[in-house]
N, C-alpha and C positions, 0 to 999 in steps of 0.2 A: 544627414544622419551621422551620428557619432561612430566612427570605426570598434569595430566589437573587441579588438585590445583593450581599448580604454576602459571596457568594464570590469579588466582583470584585478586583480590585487595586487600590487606590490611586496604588499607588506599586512603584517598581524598587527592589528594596534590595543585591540583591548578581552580578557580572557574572560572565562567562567561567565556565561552566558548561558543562561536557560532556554532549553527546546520545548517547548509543547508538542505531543506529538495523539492528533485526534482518531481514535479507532472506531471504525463502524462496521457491526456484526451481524450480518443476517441469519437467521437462525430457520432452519427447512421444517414444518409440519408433519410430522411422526404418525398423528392419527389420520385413518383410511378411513371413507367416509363414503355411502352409496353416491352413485352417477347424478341425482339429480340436485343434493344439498352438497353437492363437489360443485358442483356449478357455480350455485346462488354464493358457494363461502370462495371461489374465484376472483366472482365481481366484487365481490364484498373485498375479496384481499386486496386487489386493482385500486378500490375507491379509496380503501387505507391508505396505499401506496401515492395516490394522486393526493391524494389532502396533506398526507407526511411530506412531497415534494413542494407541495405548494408551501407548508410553514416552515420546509427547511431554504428554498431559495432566499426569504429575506436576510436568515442568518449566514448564508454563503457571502451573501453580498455587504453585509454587519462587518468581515471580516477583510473586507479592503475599504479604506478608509476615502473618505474625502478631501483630494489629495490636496485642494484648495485651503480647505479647515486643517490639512496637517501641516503647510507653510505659517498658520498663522499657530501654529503649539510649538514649530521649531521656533517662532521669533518670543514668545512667549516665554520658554526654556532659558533661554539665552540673555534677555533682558529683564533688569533690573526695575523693581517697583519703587527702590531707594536711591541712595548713593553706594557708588563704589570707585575704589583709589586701588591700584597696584602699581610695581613696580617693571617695568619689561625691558630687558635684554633681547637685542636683535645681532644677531650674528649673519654678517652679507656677506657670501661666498661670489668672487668674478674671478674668471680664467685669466683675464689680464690686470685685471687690480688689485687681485689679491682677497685678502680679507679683514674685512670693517667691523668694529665691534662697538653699538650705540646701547647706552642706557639712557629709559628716560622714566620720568616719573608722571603719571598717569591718571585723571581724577573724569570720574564720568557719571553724568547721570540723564539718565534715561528719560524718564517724564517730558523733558522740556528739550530731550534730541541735543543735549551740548557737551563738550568733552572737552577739557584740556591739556597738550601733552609740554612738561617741561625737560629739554633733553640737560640729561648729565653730564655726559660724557659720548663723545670725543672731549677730552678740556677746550677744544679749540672750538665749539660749538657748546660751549655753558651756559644757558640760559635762552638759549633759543626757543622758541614755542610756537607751536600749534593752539589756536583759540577756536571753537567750533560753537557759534550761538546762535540768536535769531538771522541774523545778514549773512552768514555766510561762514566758511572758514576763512582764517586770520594767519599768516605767519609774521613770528615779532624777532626782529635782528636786533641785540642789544647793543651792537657799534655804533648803527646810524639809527635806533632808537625808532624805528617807525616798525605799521603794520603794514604789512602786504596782503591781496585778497590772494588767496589762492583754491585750490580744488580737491575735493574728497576724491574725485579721480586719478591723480596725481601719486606718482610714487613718493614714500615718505624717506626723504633722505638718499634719493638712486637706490635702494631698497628694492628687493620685487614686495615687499608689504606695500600697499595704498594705504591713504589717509584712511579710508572709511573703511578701510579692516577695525579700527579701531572703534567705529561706533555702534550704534546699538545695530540688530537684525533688521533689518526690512525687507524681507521674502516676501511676505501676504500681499502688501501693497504697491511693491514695484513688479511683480512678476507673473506669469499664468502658467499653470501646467501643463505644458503641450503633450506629453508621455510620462507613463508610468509603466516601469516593468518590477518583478521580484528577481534579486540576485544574492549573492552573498559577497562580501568581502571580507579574508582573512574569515575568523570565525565567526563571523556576525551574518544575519539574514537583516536582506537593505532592503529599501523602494530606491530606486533610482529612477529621476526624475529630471526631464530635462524641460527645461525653464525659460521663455521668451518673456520680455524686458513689455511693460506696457505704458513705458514713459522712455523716457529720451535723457532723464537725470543721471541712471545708474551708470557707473564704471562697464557695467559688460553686459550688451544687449541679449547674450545667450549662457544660458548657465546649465552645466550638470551635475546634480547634486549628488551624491549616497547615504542616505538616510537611514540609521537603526529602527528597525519596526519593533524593534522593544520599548526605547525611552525616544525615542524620537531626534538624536542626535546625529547631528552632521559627520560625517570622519572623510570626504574628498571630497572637492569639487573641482569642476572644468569650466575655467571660464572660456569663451569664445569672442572673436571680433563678429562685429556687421556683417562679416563676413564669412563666418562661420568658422572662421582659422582659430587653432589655440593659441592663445597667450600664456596663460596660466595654468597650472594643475596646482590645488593645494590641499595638504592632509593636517587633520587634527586628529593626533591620536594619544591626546590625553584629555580629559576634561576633572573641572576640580568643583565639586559641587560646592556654591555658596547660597545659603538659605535654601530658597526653593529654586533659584536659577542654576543652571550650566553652564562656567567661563570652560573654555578650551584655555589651558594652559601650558599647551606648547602647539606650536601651530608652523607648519611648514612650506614658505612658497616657492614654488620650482621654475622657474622662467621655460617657455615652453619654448621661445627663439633662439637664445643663446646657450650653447650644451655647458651642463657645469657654473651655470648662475644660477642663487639660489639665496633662501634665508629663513633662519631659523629665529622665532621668536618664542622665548619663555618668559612666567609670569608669575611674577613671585608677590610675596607681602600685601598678600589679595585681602581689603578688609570693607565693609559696607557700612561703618560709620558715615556720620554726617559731617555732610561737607561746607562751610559756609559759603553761604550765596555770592560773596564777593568774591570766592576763587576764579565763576563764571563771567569773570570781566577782564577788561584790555588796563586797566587799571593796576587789577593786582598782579598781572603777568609783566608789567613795569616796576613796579615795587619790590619785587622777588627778584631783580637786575640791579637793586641799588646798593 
């Protein structure tokens, strides 16, 4: 089980938030009525009362959702029915290295699970890339001109960002909800949900998530090893509505091993134009090196 700190807040990340709040008023019988239709209007009131409970439990239970069908509205949310390109700044904070600052240029589309990242800058790392298609992800070193297979599980760049921070959501289909409780974080009312891995593909076998039971947005998660140890804590506490989806555009990951490693990624120049189909190849990611 998760230690009950970690359900705390840190922090406020997003305001003006509507409360519903549901009032239920029983109102007491004024008229006096001889002994024997006091009775008969008793049972009568009882049988209301029993049929009122009866039609009010489904809507008790209308009001916690199914939590299976809500990982698949968070990935929903979150991914893209088109194209989309932004631009993303990563700032890596280490106690002993200091601090790194990567931009890269970003082009991803969802339907077909493929993503490619061209890094900017460091200059000393210009045209470096990430390919993510049907076989696998790809990194292309433009010195020695080859591709390397590498791993969505894989830190991008010594980063605490992973590769597959960068891709589309897959909650619904790598994951099951092992618990669901109601809390609040900062101003918002969550579901928090902690998350066992139903494959052996994903980055982190055990996930905790904090869910808005408004729009269905993510704002922390906990990832955990095999082992149930923390690795990771991370907070999205901005999100930038494009079309009908939710990018998180700024997104914070906290290294849970070493105190004071961390990194912050923002996302700017967010656009869902169309992307040409050759971006998705090892071809053009050569061609943009020459």
């Amino acid at each position: 089980m998760r230690p009950t700190e970690h359900r705390q807040s840190r922090q406020c990340f997003i305001t003006h938030m509507t409360r519903l709040q549901l009032i239920n008023r029983v109102r007491p019988l004024k008229k006096e009525t001889p002994l024997l239709p006091k009775i008969r209007l008793n049972f009568a009131f009882t049988a209301i009362i029993i049929t009122g409970l009866l039609v009010l439990i489904p809507l008790v239970y209308a009001q916690t959702p199914d939590f299976e069908e809500l990982l698949v509205e968070i990935d929903n949310r979150s991914n893209f029915t088109g194209d989309f390109s932004a631009t993303f700044t990563l700032e890596s904070k280490d106690p002993d290295e200091g601090t790194e600052t990567n931009q890269v240029r970003f082009f991803r589309r969802d339907d077909e699970d493929k993503f490619l990242l061209l890094i900017l800058k460091p200059e000393t790392q210009l045209g470096q890339g990430y390919l993510n298609i049907e076989d696998g992800l790809w990194f292309y070193d433009p010195e020695s001109r080859q591709f390397t297979y590498t791993s969505l599980s894989e830190s991008f760049e010594g980063s605490d960002a992973n590769n597959d921070d960068f891709g589309a959501s897959n909650l619904a289909p790598d994951y099951d909800v092992a618990l669901a409780t109601e809390d609040t974080l900062g101003n918002f009312d969550v579901w928090i949900l902690e998350l066992e891995a139903i494959n052996d593909e994903v980055t982190y076998p055990f996930l905790t998530i904090w869910v808005t039971r408004e729009q269905g947005l993510v704002l922390k998660s906990e990832e955990y090893s095999l082992t149930k140890r923390l690795l990771r804590t991370s907070f999205y506490p901005s999100y930038a509505k494009v079309g009908e989806s939710f990018i998180a555009d700024r997104m914070i990951f906290v290294d849970a091993l070493l105190e004071g490693k961390m990194t912050e990624v923002n996302i700017t120049e967010i656009t869902t134009a169309e992307i040409p189909n050759n971006v998705f190849t090892k071809a053009y990611v050569e061609r943009v090196n020459r």
